[in-house]
C-alpha positions in Angstrom: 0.0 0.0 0.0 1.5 3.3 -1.3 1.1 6.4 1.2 0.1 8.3 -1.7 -3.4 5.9 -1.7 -4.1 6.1 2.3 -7.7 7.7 3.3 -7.3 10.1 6.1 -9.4 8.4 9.3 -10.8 12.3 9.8 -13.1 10.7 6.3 -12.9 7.7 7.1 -14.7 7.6 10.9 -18.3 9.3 11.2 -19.6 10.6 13.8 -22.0 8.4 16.1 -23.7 8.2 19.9 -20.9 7.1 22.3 -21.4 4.6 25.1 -22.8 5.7 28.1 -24.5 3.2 29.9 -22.7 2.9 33.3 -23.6 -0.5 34.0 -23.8 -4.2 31.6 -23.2 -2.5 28.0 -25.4 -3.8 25.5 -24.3 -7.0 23.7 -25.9 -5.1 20.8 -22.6 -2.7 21.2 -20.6 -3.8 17.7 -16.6 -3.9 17.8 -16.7 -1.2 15.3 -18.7 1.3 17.7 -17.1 -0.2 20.5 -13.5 0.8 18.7 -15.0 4.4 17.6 -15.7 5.0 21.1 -12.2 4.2 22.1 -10.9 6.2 19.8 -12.9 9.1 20.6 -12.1 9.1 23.9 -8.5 9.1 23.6 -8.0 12.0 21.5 -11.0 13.6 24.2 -7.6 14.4 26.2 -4.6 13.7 24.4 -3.5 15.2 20.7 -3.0 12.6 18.3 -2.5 11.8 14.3 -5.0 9.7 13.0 -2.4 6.4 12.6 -1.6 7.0 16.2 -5.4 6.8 17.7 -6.0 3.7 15.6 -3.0 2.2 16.6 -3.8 3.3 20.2 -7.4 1.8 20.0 -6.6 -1.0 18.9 -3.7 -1.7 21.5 -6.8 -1.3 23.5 -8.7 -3.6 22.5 -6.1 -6.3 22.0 -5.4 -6.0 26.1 -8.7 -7.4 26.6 -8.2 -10.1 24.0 -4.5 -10.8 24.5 -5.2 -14.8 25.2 -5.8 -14.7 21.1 -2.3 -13.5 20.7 1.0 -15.4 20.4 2.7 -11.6 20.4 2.1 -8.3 21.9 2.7 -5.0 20.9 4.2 -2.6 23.1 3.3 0.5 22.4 6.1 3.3 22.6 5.1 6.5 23.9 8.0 9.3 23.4 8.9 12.8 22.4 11.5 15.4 23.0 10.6 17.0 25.0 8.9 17.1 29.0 4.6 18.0 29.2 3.7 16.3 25.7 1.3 13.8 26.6 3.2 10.7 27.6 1.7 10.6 31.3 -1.4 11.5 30.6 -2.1 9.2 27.6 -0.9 6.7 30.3 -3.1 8.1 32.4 -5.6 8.2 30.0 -5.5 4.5 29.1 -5.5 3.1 32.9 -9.5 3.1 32.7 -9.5 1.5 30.1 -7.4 -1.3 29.9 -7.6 -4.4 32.0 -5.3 -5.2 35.3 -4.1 -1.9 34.8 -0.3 -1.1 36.5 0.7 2.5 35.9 3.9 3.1 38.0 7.3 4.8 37.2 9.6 3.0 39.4 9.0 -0.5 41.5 11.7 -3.2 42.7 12.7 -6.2 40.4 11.3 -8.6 43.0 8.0 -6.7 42.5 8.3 -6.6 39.0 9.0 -10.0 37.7 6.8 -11.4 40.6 3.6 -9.4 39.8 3.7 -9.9 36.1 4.7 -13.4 36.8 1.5 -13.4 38.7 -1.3 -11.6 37.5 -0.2 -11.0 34.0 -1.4 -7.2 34.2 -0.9 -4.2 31.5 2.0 -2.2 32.4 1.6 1.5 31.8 5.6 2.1 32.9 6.1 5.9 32.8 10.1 7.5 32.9 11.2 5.2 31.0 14.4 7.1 30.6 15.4 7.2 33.6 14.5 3.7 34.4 16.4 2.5 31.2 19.2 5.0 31.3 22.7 4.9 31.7 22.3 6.4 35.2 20.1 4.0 36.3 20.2 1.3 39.0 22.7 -1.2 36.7 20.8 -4.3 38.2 17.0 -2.6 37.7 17.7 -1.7 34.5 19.2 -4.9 32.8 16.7 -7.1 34.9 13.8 -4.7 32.9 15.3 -4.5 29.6 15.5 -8.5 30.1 11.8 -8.4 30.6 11.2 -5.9 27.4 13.6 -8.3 25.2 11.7 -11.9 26.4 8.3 -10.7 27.0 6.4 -9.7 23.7 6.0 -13.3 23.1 3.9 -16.2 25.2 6.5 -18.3 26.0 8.8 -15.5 27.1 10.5 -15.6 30.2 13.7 -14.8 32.5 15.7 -16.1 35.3 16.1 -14.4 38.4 17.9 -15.7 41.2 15.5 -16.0 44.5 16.2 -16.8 48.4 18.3 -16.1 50.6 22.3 -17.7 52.0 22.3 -21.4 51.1 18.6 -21.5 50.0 19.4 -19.3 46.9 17.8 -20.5 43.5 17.2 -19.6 39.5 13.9 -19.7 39.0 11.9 -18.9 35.4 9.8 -16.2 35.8 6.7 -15.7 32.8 7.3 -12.1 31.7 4.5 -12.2 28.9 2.0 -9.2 29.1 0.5 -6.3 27.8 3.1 -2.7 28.4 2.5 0.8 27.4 6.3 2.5 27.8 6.7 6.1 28.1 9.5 8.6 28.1 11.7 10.9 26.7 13.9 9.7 23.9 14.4 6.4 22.3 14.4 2.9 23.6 17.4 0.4 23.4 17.1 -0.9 20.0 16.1 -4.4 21.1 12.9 -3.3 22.3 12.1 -0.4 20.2 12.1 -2.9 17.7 9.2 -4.6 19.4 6.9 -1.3 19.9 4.9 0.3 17.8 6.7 3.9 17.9 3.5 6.7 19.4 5.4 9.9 18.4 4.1 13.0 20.6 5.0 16.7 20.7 3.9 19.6 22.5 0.4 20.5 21.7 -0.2 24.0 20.1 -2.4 27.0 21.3 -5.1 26.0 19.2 -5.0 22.3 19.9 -7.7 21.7 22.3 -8.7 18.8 25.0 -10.3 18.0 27.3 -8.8 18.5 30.8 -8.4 15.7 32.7 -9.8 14.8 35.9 -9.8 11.4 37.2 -12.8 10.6 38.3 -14.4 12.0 35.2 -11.9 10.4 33.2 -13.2 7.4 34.9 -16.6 7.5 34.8 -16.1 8.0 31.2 -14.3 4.8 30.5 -16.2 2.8 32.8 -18.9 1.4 29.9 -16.6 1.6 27.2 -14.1 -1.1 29.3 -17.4 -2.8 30.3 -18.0 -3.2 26.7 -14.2 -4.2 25.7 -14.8 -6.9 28.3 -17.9 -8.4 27.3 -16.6 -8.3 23.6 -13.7 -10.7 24.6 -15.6 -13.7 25.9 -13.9 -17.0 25.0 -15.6 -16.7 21.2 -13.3 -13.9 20.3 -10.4 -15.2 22.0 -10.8 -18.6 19.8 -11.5 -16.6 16.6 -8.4 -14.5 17.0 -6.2 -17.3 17.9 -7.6 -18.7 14.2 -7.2 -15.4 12.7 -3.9 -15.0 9.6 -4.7 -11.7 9.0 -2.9 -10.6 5.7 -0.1 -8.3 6.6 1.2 -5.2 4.6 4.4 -6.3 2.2 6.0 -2.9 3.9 6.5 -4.4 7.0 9.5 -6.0 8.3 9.3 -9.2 10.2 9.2 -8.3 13.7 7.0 -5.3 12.7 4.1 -8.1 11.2 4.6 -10.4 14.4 3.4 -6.8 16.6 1.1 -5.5 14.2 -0.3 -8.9 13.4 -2.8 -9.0 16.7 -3.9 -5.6 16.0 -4.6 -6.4 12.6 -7.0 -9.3 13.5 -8.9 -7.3 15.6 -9.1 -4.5 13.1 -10.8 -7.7 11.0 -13.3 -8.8 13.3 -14.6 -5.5 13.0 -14.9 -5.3 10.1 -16.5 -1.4 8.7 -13.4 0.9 7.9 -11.4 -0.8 10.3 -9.3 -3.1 8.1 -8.3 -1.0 5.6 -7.5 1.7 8.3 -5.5 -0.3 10.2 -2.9 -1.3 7.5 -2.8 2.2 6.4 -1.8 2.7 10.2 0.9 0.3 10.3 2.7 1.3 6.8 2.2 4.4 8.3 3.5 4.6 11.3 6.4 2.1 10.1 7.3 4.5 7.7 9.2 6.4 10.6 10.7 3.6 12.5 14.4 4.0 12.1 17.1 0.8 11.6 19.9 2.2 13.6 22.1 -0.3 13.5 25.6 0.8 12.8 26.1 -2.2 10.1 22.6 -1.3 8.2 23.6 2.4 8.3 26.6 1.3 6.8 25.0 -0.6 4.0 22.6 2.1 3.3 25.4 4.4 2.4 27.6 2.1 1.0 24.0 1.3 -1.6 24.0 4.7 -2.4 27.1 5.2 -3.2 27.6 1.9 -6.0 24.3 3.0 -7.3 25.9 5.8 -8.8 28.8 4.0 -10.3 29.1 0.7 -12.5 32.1 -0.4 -12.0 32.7 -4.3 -11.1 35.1 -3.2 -8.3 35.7 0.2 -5.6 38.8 1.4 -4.1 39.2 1.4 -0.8 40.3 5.0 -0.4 37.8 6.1 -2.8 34.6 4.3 -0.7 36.0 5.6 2.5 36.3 9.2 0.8 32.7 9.5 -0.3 31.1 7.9 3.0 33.2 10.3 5.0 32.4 13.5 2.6 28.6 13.9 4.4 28.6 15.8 7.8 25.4 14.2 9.1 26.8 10.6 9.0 28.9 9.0 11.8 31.6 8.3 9.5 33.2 11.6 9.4 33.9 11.2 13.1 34.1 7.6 14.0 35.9 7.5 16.8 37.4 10.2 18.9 36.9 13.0 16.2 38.4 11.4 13.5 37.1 9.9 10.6 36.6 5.9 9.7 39.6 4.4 8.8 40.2 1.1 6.1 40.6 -1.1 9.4 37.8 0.2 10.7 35.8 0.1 7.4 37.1 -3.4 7.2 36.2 -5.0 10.6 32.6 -3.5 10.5 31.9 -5.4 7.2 33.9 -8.4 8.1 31.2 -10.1 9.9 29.2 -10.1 7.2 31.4 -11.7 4.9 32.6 -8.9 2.9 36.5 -8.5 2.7 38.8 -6.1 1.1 41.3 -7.2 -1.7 43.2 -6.4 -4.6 41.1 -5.1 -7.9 41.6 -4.7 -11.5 39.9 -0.7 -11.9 39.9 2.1 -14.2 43.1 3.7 -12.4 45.0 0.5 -12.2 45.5 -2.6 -9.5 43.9 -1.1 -5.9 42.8 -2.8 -2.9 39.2 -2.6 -2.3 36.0 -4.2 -2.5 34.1 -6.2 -5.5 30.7 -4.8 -6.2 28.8 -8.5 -6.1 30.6 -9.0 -2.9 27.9 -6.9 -0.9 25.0 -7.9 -2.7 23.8 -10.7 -0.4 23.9 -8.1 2.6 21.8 -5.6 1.0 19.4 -8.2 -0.3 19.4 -9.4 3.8 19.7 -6.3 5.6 18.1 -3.3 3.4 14.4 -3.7 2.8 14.3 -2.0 -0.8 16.7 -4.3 -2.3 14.6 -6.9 -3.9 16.0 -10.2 -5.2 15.6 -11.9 -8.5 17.4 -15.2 -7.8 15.7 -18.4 -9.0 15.3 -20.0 -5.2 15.7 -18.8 -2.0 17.5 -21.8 -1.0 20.2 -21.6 -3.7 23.8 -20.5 -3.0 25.5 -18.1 -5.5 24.6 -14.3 -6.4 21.4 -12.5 -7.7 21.1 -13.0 -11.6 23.6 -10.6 -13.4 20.7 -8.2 -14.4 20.5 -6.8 -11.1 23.3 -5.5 -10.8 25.5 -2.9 -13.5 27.1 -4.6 -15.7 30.9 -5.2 -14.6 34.1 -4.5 -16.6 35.2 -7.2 -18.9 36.0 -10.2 -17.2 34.2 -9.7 -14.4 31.8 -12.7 -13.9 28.9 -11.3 -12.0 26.7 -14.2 -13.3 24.6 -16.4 -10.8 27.2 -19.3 -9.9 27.2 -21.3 -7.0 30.9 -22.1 -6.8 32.3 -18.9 -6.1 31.5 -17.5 -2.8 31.5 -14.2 -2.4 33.7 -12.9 0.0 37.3 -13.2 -0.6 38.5 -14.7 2.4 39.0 -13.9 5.8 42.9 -13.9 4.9 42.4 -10.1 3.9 41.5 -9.2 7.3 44.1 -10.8 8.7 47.0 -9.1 6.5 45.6 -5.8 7.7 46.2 -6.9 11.5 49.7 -7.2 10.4 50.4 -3.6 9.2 51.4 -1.6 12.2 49.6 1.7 12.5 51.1 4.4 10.4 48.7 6.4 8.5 49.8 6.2 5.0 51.6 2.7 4.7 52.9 2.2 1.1 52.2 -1.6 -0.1 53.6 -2.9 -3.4 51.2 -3.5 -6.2 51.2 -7.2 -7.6 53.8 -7.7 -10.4 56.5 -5.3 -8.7 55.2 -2.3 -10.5 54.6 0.9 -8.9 52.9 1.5 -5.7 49.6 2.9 -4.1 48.6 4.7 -1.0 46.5 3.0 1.3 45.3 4.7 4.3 45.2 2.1 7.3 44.6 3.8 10.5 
């Protein structure tokens, strides 16, 4: 689904008659309405885009029903900034959702035991300060522990309990709904498991509601009466039946957190389906990779798609990744920029090695064009690949790629690997430190510069 064809929910959603009946809610009460009211509610007191309610809404909703769900969502509530919106979405949300636990800071006996336990939803506010580097070492690895194991069912860590002689490991069950707020980013291990909620200071003429608790509450009494009569043991069966198809944009772990959302947005059928995918490409569209190594391959893409050549010098791919202020490159470490030994141990691991080349200005050491095509094809999600099987060794076809100089074989052979050893790496190691070591070329010809800080 292009952006370019999404609806906006503003024409998508009509108006209708929220739930107010303070006691048993109708069973009459439809997902769909049931969902609008959510959704209406919400953005009553907190400013949101139209992919953040529905994602919100249907976070919702899938507390209630999280016994049809292999996975759960976390949803990520952040911004710049203090006072814009985190705690009170939390807030918000605690009426709403089932075995609500909104807290900022508890013990790790306290928390491993009471999720353990209860299996509540976890509205954990300060974040940052819980997570960050400043942080109590053993709180914060015991919690990010707990982030990393429990989006799935079967998720669980071991915590050592007792006292003197009597101490044992025991498995703890860390599998349950969590809203996380705070400023800045999560580690990327369990960013990669949220669904990223964006927020920003509201503006003069943004208005809500202001929020009171026990109107807030009385408000989202029916509304969670009606979220729990929905998820009886019917819905729970159909959801754990549901496949829901999943949007080709999405990356892997981004289907397994949308994917429960998305069945929901099914059963009820309406607008909701095709509003809910829009959501998730959406909302995915500013999700971040920021691994070093995929960074890396970004840049290094962009820089072979503007040259054909079978084969780049070393100094001349270190030159161009190093030429744009806004990358990491140009300061790598200590305020100076990546070096060939450095260039050469981040791309080691995945298989890619420098060597001697055959160029347009002569014999160089550097890297073969083919050699990083299986990474991209891994690791960057545009990169699409035409080879015959997934299962089968050996490059893309030779039409995805430029063509190379003459005799350069960039056909689809499973016989040549493509890396060219680890030796490479090795024979770096060896050169002591100077900056501007001066290695024969092959042949005893002539020699080149190669810088090898």
């Amino acid at each position: 689904m292009r952006e370019s064809d999404m609806v906006p929910a503003s024409q998508i959603f009509g108006a209708r008659t929220p739930i107010t009946a303070p006691a048993r809610p109708s069973p009459t009460h439809t997902l769909a309405e049931i969902l609008h009211d959510v959704r209406a509610y919400v953005r009553r007191y907190v400013v949101l885009t139209d992919a953040q309610a529905l994602a919100v809404t249907l976070w919702t909703a899938h507390t209630h029903a999280i016994g049809g769900a292999d996975c759960t969502p976390y949803l990520h509530l952040t911004s710049a900034t203090k006072r814009s919106g985190k705690t009170r979405l939390l807030e918000a949300l605690e009426p709403l959702v089932p075995k609500p636990w909104l807290t900022g800071r508890t013990s790790v006996g306290a928390l491993v035991r009471r999720i353990d336990r209860d299996e509540p939803t976890l509205l954990l506010d300060e974040s940052d300060a819980a997570l960050g580097r400043d942080a109590d070492r053993e709180y914060r690895e015991t919690l990010r522990g707990l982030l990393n194991s429990g989006y799935r069912r079967s998720g669980r860590v071991t915590v050592c309990v007792g006292q003197g002689s009597k101490i044992e490991a025991r498995d703890f069950r860390t599998f349950a709904a969590k809203a996380i707020a705070g400023i800045g980013e999560l580690p990327g291990t369990v960013a990669d498991r949220s669904i990223r909620i964006g927020l920003q200071r509201r503006r003069a003429d943004e208005r809500v509601a202001r929020w009171r608790e026990r109107d807030g509450h009385a408000e989202a009494a029916p509304i969670r009466a009606a979220l729990a009569t929905w998820a009886g043991e019917r819905t729970i069966a159909r959801l754990r039946a549901a496949r829901p198809e999943l949007p080709a944009a999405l990356n892997d772990r981004l289907a397994d957190v949308w994917e429960p959302l998305l069945a929901i947005a099914d059963l009820a059928g309406d607008v909701w389906p095709t509003a809910a995918r829009q959501a998730a490409v959406s909302l995915a569209g500013v999700v971040e990779d920021t691994d070093l190594l995929v960074e890396l391959l970004h840049d290094i893409a962009a820089i072979l798609d503007g040259s054909c050549d079978g084969a780049i010098a070393g100094s001349v791919l270190l030159e161009r990744l190093t030429a744009t202020e806004d990358r990491p490159w140009r300061e790598w470490r200590h305020g100076r920029p990546l070096s060939a030994r450095g260039l050469a141990r981040l791309l080691a691991p995945l298989g890619i090695y420098p060597d001697r080349h055959e160029t347009a200005i002569g014999r160089v050491r550097g890297y073969r064009r083919d050699a990083f095509t299986d990474a991209m094809l891994r690791y960057l999600p545009s990169q699409v690949s035409n080879r015959p099987s997934a299962n089968r060794d050996g490059h893309d076809l030779a039409d995805s790629m430029c063509p190379g100089p003459e005799g350069l074989d960039t056909s689809d052979r499973a016989d040549r690997p493509i890396e060219t050893g680890p030796r490479t790496l090795g024979q770096i190691d060896r050169v002591d430190g100077r900056a501007d070591a001066r290695l024969p070329l092959d042949g005893g010809e002539g020699e080149i510069d190669v810088d090898l800080l």
